[in-house]
PAPASE-683361 format. One record per residue (C-alpha): x, y negated, z negated. Coordinates in pm, whole numbers, padded with zeros to 5 digits, always signed. Each point is the difference from the previous one (the first is absolute). Layout:
! PAPASE-683361
XYZ ...
END
This chain:
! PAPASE-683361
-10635-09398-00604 -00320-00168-00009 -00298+00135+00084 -00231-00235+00314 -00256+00059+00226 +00220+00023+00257 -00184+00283+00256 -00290-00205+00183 -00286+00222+00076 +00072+00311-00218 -00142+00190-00221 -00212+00129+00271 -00207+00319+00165 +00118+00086+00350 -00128+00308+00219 +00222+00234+00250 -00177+00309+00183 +00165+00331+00022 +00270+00165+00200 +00099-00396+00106 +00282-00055+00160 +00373-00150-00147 -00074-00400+00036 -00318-00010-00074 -00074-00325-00198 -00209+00045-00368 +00016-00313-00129 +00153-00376+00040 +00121-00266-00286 +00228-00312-00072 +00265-00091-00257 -00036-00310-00127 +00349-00118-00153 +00114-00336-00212 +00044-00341+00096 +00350+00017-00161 +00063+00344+00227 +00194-00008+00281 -00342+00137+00222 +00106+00336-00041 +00007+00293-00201 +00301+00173-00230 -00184+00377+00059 -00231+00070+00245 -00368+00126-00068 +00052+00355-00104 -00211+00321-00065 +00142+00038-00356 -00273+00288-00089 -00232+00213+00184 -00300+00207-00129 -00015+00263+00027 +00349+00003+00141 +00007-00042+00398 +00263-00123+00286 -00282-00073+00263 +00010-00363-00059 +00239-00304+00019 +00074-00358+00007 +00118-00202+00373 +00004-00310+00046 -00219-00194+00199 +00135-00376+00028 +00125-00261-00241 -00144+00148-00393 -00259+00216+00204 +00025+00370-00061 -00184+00327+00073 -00078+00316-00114 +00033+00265+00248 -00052+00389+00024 +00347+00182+00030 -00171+00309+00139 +00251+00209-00229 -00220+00193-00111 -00291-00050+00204 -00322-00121-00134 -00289+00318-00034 -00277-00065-00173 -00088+00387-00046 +00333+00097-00173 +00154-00343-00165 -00138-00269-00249 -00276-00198+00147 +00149-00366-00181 +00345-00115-00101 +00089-00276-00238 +00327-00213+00139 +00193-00184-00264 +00155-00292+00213 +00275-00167-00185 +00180-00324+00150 +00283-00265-00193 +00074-00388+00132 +00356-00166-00010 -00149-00184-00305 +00018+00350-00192 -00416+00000-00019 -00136+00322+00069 -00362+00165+00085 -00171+00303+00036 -00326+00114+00142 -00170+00300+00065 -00141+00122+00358 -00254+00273+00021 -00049+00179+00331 -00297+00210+00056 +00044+00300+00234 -00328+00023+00272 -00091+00333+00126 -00009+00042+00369 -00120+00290+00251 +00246+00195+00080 +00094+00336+00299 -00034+00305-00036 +00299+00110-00117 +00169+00361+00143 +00160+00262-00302 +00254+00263+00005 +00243+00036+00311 -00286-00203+00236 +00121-00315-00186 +00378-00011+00084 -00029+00191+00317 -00133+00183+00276 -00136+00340-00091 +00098+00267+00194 -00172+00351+00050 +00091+00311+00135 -00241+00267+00094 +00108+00371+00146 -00155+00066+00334 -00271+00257-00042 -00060-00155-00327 -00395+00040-00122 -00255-00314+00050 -00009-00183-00387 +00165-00241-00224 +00317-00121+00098 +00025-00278-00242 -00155-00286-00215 +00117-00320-00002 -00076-00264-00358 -00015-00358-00007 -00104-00296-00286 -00195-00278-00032 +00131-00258-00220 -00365-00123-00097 -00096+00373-00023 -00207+00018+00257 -00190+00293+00198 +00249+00079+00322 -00084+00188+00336 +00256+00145+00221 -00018+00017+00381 +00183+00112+00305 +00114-00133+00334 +00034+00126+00274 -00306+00237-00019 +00091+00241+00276 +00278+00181-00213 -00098+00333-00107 -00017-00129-00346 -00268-00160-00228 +00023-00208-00367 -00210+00022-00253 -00146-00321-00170 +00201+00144-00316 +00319-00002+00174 +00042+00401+00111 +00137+00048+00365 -00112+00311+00140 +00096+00173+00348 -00273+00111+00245 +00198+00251+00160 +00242+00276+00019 +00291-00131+00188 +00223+00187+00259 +00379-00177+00066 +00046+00109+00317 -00315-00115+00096 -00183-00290-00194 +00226-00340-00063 +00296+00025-00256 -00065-00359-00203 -00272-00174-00109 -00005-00375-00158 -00331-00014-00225 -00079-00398-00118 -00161+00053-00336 -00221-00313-00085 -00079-00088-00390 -00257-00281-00026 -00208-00137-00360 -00311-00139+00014 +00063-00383+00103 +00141+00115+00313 +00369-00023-00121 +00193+00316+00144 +00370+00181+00064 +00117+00233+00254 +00282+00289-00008 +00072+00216+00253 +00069+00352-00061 +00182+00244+00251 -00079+00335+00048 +00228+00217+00183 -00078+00363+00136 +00255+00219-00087 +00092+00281+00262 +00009+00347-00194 +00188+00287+00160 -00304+00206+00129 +00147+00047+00441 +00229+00322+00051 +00298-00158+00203 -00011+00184+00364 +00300+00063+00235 -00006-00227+00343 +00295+00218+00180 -00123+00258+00237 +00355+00178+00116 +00030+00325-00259 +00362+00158+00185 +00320-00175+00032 +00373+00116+00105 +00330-00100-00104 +00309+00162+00071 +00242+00119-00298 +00223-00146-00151 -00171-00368-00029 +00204-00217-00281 -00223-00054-00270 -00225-00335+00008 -00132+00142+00377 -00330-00085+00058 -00217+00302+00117 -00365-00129-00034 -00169-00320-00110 -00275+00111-00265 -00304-00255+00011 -00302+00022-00201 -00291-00266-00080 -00184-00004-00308 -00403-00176+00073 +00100-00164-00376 +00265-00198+00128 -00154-00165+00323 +00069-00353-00077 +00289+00057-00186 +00346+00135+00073 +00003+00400-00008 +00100+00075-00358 +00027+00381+00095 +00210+00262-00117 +00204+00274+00234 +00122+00334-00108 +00105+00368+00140 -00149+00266-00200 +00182+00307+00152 +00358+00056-00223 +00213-00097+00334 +00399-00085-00041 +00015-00131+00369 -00241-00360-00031 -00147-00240-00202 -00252-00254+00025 -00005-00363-00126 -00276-00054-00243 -00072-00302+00123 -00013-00007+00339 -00014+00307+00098 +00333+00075+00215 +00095+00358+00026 +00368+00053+00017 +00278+00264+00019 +00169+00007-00343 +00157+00368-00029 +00269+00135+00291 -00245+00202+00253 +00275+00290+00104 -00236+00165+00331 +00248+00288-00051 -00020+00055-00359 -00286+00208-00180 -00317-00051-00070 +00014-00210+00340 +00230+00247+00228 -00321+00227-00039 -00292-00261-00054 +00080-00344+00180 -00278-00107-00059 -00080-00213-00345 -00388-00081-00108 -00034-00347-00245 -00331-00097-00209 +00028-00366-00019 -00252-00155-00250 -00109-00342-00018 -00192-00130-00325 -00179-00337-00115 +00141+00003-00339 +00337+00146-00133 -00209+00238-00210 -00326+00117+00003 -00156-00157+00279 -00116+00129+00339 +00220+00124+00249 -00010+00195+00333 +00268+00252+00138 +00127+00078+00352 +00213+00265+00119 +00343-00114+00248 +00152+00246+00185 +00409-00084+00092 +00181+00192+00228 +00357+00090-00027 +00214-00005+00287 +00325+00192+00085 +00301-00214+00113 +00373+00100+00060 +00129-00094-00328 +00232+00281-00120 +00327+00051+00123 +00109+00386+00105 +00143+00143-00280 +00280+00282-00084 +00010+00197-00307 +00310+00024-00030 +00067-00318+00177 +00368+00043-00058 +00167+00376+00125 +00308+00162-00107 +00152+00322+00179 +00340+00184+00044 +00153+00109+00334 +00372+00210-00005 +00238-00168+00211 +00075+00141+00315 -00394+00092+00027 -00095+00039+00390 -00186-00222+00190 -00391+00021-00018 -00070+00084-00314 -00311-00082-00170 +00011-00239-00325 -00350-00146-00078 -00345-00020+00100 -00124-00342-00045 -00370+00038+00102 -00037+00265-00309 +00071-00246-00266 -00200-00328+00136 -00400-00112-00012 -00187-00298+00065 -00301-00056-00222 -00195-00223+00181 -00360+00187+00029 -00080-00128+00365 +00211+00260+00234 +00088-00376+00220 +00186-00098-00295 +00198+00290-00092 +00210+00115+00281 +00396-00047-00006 +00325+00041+00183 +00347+00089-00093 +00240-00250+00182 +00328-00215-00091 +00247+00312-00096 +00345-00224-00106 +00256-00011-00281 +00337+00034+00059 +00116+00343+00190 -00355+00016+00111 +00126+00150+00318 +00081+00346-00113 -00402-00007-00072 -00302-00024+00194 -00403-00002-00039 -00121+00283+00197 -00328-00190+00043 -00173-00241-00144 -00314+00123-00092 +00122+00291-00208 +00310-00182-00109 +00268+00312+00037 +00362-00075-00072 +00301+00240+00133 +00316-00104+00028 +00174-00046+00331 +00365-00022-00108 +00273+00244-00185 +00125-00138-00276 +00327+00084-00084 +00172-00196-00299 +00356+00088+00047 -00041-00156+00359 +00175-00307+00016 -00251-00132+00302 -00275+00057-00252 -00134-00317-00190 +00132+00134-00288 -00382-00060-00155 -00083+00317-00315 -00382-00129-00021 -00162-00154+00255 -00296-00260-00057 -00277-00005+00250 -00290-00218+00028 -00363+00096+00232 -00283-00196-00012 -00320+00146-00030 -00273-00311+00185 -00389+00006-00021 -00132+00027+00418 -00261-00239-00109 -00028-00347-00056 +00248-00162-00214 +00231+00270+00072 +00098+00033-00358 +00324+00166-00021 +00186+00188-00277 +00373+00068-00036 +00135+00400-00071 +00339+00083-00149 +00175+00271+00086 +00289+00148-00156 +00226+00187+00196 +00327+00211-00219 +00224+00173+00212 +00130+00258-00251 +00360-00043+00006 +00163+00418+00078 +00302+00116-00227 +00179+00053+00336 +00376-00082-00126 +00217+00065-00353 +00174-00275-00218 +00320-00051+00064 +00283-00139-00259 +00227-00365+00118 +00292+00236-00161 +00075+00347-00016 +00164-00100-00313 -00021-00288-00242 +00293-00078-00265 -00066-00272-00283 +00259-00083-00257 -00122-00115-00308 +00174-00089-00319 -00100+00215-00334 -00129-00272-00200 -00274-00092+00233 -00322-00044-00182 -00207+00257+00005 -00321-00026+00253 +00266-00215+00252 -00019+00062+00386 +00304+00116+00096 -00084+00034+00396 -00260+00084+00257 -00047+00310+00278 -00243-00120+00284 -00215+00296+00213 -00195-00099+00315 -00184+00193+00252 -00111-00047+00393 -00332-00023-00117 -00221-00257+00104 -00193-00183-00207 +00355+00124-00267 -00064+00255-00201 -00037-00058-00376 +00347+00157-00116 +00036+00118-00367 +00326+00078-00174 +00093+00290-00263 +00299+00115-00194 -00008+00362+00087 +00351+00125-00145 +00303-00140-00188 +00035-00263-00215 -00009+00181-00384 +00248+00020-00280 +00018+00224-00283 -00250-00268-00201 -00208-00087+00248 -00161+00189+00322 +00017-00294+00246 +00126-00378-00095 -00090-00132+00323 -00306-00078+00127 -00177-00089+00367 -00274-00260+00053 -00231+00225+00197 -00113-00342+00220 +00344-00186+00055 +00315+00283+00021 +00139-00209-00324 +00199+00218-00206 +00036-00097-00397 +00153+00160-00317 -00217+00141-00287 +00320+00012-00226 +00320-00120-00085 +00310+00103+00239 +00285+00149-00144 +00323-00052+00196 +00217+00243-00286 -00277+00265+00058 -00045+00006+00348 +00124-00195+00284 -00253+00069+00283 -00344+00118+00069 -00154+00195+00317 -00380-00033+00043 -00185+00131+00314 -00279-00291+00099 -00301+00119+00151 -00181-00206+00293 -00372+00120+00025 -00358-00154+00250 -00196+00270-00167 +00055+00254+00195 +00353+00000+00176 +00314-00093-00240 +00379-00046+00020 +00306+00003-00242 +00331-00195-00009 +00281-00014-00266 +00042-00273-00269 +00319+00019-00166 +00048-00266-00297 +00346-00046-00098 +00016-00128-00359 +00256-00275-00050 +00198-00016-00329 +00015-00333-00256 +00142-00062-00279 -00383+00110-00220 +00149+00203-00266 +00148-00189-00345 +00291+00102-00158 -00065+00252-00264 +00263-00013-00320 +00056+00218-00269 -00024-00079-00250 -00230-00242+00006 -00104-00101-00303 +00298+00016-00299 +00086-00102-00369 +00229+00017-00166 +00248-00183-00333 +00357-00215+00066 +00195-00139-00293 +00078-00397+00022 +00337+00071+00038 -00007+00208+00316 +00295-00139+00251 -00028-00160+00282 -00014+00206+00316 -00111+00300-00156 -00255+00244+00151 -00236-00020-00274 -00109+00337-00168 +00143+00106+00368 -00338-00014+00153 -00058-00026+00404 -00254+00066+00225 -00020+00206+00321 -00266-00116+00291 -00117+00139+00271 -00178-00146+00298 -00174+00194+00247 +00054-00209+00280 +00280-00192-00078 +00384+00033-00044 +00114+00063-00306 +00312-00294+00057 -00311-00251+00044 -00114-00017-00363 +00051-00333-00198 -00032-00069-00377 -00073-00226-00188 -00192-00106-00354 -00306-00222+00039 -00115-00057-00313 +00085+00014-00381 +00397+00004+00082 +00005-00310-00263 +00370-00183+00014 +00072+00251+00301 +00168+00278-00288 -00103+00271+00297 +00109+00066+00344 -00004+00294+00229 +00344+00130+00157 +00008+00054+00253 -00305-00216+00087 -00079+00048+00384 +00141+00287+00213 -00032+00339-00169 -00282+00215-00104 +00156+00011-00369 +00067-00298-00221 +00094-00030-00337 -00124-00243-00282 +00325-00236-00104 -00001-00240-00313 +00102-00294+00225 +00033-00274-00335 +00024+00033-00364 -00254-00063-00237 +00056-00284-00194 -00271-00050-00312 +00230-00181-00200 -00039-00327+00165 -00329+00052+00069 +00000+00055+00405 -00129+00322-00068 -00324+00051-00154 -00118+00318+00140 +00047+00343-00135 -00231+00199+00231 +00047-00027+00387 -00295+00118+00248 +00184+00011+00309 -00187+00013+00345 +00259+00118+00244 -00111-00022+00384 +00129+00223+00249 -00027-00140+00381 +00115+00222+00325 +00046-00308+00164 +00412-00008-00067 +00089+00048+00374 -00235-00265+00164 +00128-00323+00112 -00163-00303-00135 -00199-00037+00310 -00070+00355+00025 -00147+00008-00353 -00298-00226+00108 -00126+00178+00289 +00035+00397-00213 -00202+00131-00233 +00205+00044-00367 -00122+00200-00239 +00111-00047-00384 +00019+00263-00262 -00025-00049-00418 +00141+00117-00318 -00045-00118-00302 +00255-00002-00290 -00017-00058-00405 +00331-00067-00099 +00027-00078-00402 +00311-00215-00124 +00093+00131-00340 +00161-00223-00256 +00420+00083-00103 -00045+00247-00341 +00055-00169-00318 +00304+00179-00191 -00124+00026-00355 +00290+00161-00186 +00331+00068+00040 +00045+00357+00038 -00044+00254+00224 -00333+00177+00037 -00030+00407+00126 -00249+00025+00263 -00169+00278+00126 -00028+00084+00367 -00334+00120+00163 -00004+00106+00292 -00310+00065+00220 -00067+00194+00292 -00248+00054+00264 -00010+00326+00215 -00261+00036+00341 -00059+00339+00086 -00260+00155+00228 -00303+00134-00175 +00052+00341+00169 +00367+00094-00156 -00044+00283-00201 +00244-00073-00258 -00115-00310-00097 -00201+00114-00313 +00266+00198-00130 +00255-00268+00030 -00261-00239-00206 -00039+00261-00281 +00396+00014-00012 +00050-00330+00006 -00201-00082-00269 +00121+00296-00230 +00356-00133+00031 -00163-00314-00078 -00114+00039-00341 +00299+00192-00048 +00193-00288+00031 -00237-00249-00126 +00053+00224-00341 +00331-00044+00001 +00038-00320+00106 -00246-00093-00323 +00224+00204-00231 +00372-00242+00104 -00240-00258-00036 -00095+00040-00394 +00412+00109-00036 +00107-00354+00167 -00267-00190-00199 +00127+00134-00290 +00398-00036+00057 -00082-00346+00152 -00160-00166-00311 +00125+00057-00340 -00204-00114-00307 +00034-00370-00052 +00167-00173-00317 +00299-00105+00191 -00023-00392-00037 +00319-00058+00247 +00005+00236+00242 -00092-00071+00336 -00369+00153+00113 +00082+00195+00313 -00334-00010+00251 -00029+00297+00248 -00294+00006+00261 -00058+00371+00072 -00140+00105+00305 -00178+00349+00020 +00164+00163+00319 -00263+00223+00169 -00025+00155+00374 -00349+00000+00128 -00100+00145+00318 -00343-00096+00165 -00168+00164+00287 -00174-00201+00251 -00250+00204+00208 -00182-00270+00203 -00048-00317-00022 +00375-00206+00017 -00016-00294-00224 +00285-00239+00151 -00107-00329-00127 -00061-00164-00353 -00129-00309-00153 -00135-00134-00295 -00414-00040-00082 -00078-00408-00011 -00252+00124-00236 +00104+00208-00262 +00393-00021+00027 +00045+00388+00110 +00229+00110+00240 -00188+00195+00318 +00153+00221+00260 -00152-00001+00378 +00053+00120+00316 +00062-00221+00257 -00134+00163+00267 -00306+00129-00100 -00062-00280-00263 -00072+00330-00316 +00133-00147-00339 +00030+00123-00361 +00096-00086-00325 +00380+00028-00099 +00037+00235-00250 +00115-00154-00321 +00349+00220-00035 +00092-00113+00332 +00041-00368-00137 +00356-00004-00064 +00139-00266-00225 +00399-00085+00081 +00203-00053-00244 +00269-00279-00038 +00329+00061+00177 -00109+00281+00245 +00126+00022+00330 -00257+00109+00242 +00049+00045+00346 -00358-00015+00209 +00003+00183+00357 -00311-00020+00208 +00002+00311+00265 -00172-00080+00330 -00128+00234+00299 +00362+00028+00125 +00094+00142-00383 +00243-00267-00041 +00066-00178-00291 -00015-00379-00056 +00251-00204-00168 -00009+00016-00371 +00005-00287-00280 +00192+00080-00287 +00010-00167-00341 +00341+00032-00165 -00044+00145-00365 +00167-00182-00295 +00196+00250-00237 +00129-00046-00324 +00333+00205-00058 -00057-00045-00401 -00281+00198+00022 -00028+00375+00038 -00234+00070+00255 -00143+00287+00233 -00033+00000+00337 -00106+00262+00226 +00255+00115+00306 -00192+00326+00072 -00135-00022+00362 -00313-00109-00114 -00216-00253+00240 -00176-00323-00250 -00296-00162+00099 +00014-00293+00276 -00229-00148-00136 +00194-00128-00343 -00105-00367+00011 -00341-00107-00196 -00299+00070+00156 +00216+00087+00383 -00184+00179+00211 +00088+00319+00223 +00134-00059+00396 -00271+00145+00201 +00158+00254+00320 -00213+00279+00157 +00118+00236-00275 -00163-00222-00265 +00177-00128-00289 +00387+00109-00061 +00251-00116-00227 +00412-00050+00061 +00221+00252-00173 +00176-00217-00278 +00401+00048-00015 
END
């Protein structure tokens, strides 16, 4: 814009004194402002620039392009501490865009000013504390200013106070102050003045402080008190009160306390209350001897280490009727015989009972209230000393009587004094039951039946003892004679408590059919006896035992149908069955049903029967080895109904039976054979003739055995001519060595063989007692085509079974040899066919 003289009456020198106030006007000028203006201005008249730089000033308007300068009074104006001129830069602008600026100087006048107070007297009033019996001197000093740095003088009002300012400010005290005597505050005006008369007053407080220098004092004047004993704790015995000179105007900031090491009271620190806090037992030591307790209270100004004064309290402890009368035992147990006479003395109450109350009021007492029920056979004899006899006979047997073994009686034992406290005393009362009477069996005799397979620990029956004894008599019971067997020495037993009779082992009906035991009834010191007779009662327990029971043995396929094979049958015997109740019959491995048993039910004997032929051909048979498990039952001659309600018991045997394939003819001519024949002899071990029949048997032996070798090497050598002849015929023989051998059995009878799944051998055993052993290898007889054998099997009755005989095929072309001495051939001709056990062992059938 352009520049104009647009501020009227500036640049110009104004004046403003010190310290003035926000408002105050400094100066006054116009804007002038263009005809073409609008009469106003675009920026008001500003302070663009101060110097130095200042925000005391500003610009208000006064009226219509009239404005002043005024003092802001932020910061005040002080002549001593700011710039004494300032230099305003006042810039204004009209609508026209014309613009001026002018400068203002202000000049800052100096001006008398207070005195002005320093430190805490400036912001507030000063207050001082001085300690009563503090010394006369300077308390404390008080500074003030002058702006113009002027000479000041201090002064005081009012001037009675014990106090007195110095000109350079010092306040001193002119005494030595006592707080419970002199006054507690004092308000000192403190007067600053310069020399023009100008002046400022602070007051300054001085307060005496009251120093603990009194020993508190005790006000109460009773020393003894009483209480009785047993006060709950919190009872007040004795108000404690104290003052303390210190504390006259002020509430009593003592302090209370018992010096003496006392378990019955305390006192409260603060006010002094002294109050049971322990139980006070009158009749208890230290106090049953001393009732009297001694307390040092103490009462102090200050928790520690201030003054304090002590007093000595002396309480009182008085007896009161507290305890109840006591009995040591307080319950009483004693045994009287029946039938004891009237009048006899039991117990003596007063010997057993005390009352420890110490006053003698309080411990006096009375026996009284004798009850319970049968009280009446008792009485107190008095009821001071508390005597108790008895009045009645008791006799327990007596049916009148109450029936009662231990009566229960009650007496009180009551204090005399007031409150009759009262105590309750048991007694006991047993009459002793006397053995008077013996026990007596229900029975004379008992008789229990019991069958033989009862388990073992059963209760077969019960004897029952009583006695006329009253209460009963505890009645034991005892086995005193009968009862054994040859295995055991008793198989019965008795409960002692209930009379139950039991067996300890298994009952034998074939071994003995009754048993005769002698009971005893005992009460400790009488007994009595009675008879038990047990009859044991047969059933059917025992299995059927068959020999023999385990077989095997060699059939050829051809073997007819019907035929006893290898004549074998077994014998069984039942102990406790009939010999017509047996039954037969195969339960397993009787593939195609080839086997049957004849007869099978009825008989004690039955014999093994080929029922069907084999029939491998067309393939129906595929078996050659048969493990028969025949079952014997002695159930044959129950009903149907019957056999559900018996016992049956079932007996085994076990039988190998080998099918052997038809022989294959493999020429046409007639082969020798050789018959061996084997035998077996049993002898006792004793017979003195034995050895020298072995030694002569086997003399003749090798005898023959040479000479049986010699026709051998003569047939060989007739039999087969030298060869060379293309068109004869060759002419096969099978020779058989014929040799007798005789073998001595002296123990163990081998009556069973089979063959090891293992290895293939053949083993001998004994079916009995389960021994076994290796066949011997020249046992192993091999048959030769077209041999008739005949097989007998000799059982315990020495009969022979059927035989099976295989017809021979001859060929009259031929020469031949057969034997027709009486010699006896092996039974066992077929491959690998094994012996027919009997109880002579293994035999063989005389061949004709």
């Amino acid at each position: 814009g352009r520049r104009a003289q647009l501020l009227k009456g500036l640049p110009t020198t104004s004046t403003v004194e010190e310290n003035a106030a926000a408002g105050v006007s400094v100066c006054t000028f116009n804007v002038t402002v263009s005809p073409l203006s609008s009469e106003d201005v675009a920026v008001f008249p500003t302070i663009v620039n101060s110097n130095p730089l200042t925000a005391a000033f500003d610009i208000v308007p006064k009226g219509d392009l009239e404005y002043r300068v005024v003092t802001t009074g932020d910061p005040v104006l002080d002549y001593e501490t700011m710039p004494k001129s300032f230099d305003l830069q006042i810039f204004v602008e009209d609508t026209t865009g014309r613009t001026d600026v002018k400068t203002l100087t202000v000049l800052i006048l100096d001006k008398n000013e207070r005195p002005v107070f320093r430190g805490n007297m400036a912001i507030q009033t000063v207050a001082l504390y001085v300690l009563e019996g503090t010394p006369q001197g300077r308390i404390y000093q008080v500074y003030a200013d002058d702006p113009e740095s002027a000479e000041l003088k201090y002064s005081l009002l009012p001037a009675r106070v014990p106090f007195l300012v110095l000109e350079n400010g010092d306040i001193f005290s002119t005494k030595v102050f006592d707080y419970e005597k002199d006054q507690h505050c004092y308000f000192l005006n403190i007067t600053v003045t310069d020399p023009d008369g100008l002046n400022s007053t602070k007051t300054v407080n001085v307060n005496i402080i009251n120093i603990n220098d009194e020993r508190p004092y005790f006000t109460m004047k009773q020393r003894i008190y009483r209480i009785k004993e047993e006060q709950s704790p919190g009872t007040v015995v004795a108000n404690i009160t104290a003052k303390d000179p210190d504390d006259e105007d002020s509430p009593s900031r003592l302090f209370y306390s018992i010096q003496s090491s006392d378990r019955y009271f305390s006192i409260n620190p603060s006010t002094g209350v002294l109050q049971v806090t322990g139980r006070i037992d009158r009749d208890a030591h230290p106090l049953r001897l001393h009732p009297n307790i001694s307390v040092i209270a103490r009462v102090e100004d200050s928790p520690s280490d201030g003054h304090n004064s002590e007093i000595e309290i002396t309480i009182i402890i008085e007896d009161i009727n507290d305890n109840l009368p006591e009995c040591n035992p307080s319950t009483f147990r004693s045994e009287v015989n029946e039938n004891t006479t009237a009048g006899t003395f039991l117990l003596e109450l007063r010997n057993y009972c005390a009352d420890i109350d110490v006053d003698p009021s309080n411990n006096q007492f009375n026996f009284t209230g004798l009850s319970g029920f049968g009280s009446n056979n008792f009485a107190l004899e008095s009821t001071v000393s508390g005597r108790l006899v008895m009045t009645e006979i008791i006799d327990l047997e007596n049916p009148a009587n109450l029936g009662v073994e231990v009566y229960s009686l009650t007496v009180r034992v009551q204090d005399i004094a007031c409150p009759d406290y009262s105590n309750i005393i048991y007694i006991y009362t047993r009459i002793k039951p006397v053995n008077e009477f013996s026990p007596v069996f229900s029975n004379l005799s008992y008789e229990f039946s019991v069958p033989e397979i009862t388990k073992v620990g059963s209760s077969i029956g019960r004897v029952s003892a009583s006695d006329k004894d009253r209460p009963p008599s505890v009645i034991t019971y005892s086995i005193v004679a009968g009862g054994g067997t040859r295995d055991y020495t008793n198989i019965f037993w008795i409960s002692p408590t209930t009379g139950d009779v039991k067996i300890l082992a298994r009952l034998d009906y074939e071994t003995t059919q009754k048993h005769i035991l002698t009971v005893q009834a005992s009460d400790q010191e009488r007994t009595a006896t009675a008879s038990v007779t047990v009859h044991v009662l047969e059933v059917n327990d025992e299995e059927p035992v068959c020999s023999p029971n385990f077989y095997s043995f060699q059939i050829p396929v051809s073997l007819a149908v019907g035929t006893n094979i290898n004549g074998f049958k077994i014998e069984c015997k039942d102990r406790d069955s009939d010999p017509r109740s047996f039954r037969y019959f195969i339960n397993e491995g009787n593939v195609n049903n080839h086997f049957t048993f004849s007869p099978s039910a009825g008989s004690n004997t039955s014999r093994l029967i080929l029922a069907s032929r084999f029939d491998y051909d067309s393939g129906l048979d595929t078996n050659w080895i048969y493990r028969l498990h025949v079952y014997i039952t002695d159930d044959n001659l129950l009903s149907v109904r019957d056999t559900a309600k018996h016992l049956i018991k079932t007996g085994t045997v076990t039988l190998n039976i080998r099918v052997i394939p038809n022989p294959t003819t493999v020429v046409g001519t007639t082969p020798g054979f050789t018959v061996v024949t084997k035998r077996e002899n049993l002898y006792s071990e004793s017979a003195w003739y034995v050895p020298f029949i072995i030694t002569l048997g086997s003399l003749l032996l090798l005898g023959l055995l040479g000479y049986l070798g010699f026709l051998l090497v003569t047939q060989l050598r007739t039999c087969c001519p030298p060869g060379g002849k293309a068109d004869s015929t060759p002419l096969t023989h099978f020779t058989f060595c014929l040799f007798s051998q005789t073998m001595t059995k002296l123990n163990t009878i081998f009556d069973g063989e089979a063959r090891d799944p293992v290895t293939g051998k053949i083993y001998e055993f004994n079916t009995q007692s389960g021994a076994r052993r290796w066949k011997k290898s020249s046992e192993s007889l091999q048959q030769a085509p077209g041999v008739k054998v005949t097989s007998s099997a000799k059982g315990d009755d020495g009969q022979g079974t059927d035989g099976v005989q295989v017809p021979i095929k001859k060929e009259p072309s031929e020469k031949k040899k057969e034997l027709t001495a009486e010699t006896k051939p092996a039974a066992q001709l077929l491959a690998g066919q094994s012996e027919t056990p009997d109880q002579d062992g293994p035999r063989l059938q005389k061949q004709k």
